[in-house]
N, C-alpha and C positions, 0 to 999 in steps of 0.2 A: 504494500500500500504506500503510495506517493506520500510525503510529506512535505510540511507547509516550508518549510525551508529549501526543499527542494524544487518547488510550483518556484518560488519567491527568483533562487538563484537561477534558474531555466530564463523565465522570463529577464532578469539585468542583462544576460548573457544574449541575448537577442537586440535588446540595447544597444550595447558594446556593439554590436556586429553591423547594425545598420548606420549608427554613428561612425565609426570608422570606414565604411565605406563610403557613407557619404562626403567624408571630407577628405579620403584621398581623393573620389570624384575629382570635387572639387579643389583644392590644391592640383593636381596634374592638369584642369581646365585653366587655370593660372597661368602656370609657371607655360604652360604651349602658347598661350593666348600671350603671353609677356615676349616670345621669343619669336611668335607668328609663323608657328609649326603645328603639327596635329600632334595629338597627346601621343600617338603609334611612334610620332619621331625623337622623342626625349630621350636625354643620354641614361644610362645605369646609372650614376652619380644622383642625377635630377629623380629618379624613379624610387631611391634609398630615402634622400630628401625627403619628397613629396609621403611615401609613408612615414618617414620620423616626425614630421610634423602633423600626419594623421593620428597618430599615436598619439602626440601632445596633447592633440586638440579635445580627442575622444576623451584621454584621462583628464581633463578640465571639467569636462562636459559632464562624465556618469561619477566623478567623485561623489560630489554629494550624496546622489542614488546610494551609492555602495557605504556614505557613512551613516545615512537613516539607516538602510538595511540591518544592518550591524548593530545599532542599538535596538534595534527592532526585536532580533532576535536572542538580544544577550540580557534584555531588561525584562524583566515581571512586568503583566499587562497593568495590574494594578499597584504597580511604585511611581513615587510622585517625581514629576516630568518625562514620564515612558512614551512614547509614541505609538500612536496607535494604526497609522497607514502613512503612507509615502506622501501625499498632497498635501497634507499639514507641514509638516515640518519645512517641506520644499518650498509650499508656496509661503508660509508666514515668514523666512526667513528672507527669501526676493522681496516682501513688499517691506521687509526691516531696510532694508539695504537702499530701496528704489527711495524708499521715505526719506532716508537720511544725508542720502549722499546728493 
């Protein structure tokens, strides 16, 4: 029988997978467009590149996902500041930051 932790980490992990493709995508649509080649003509160097900064970009992007997650699963539903799903924490802490900054 599937468990919740495992529903939980299937699904980040699909995250992860679309985020990074999207922004090598996007990075190799760049870096050709910058050089006024097709993405097919980019050197090895440019290709290493273009995913080390997919890489970056992704771990920017699903940290937080992966630091709810974590307390998610390591805290008692009913201890005080526990989190209780992924849209609370993520969104209260954006509109902390959007407010203040």
């Amino acid at each position: 029988m599937p468990r919740v932790g495992d529903s939980i980490s299937c699904g980040t992990h699909s995250i992860l997978d679309v985020c990074t493709d999207f922004w090598y995508g996007e990075i190799k649509k760049y870096m050709s467009a910058r050089r006024g080649v097709t993405a097919l003509e980019l050197t090895s160097p440019e290709y290493l590149a273009a995913s080390g900064a997919a890489g970056i970009a992704t771990a920017i992007c699903t940290n937080p996902i992966w630091v709810v997650k974590t307390r998610m699963l390591i805290t008692d539903r009913s201890s005080v500041g526990s989190y209780r799903g992924l849209i609370g924490p993520l969104c209260s802490k954006l509109l902390l930051k959007v407010r203040w900054n």
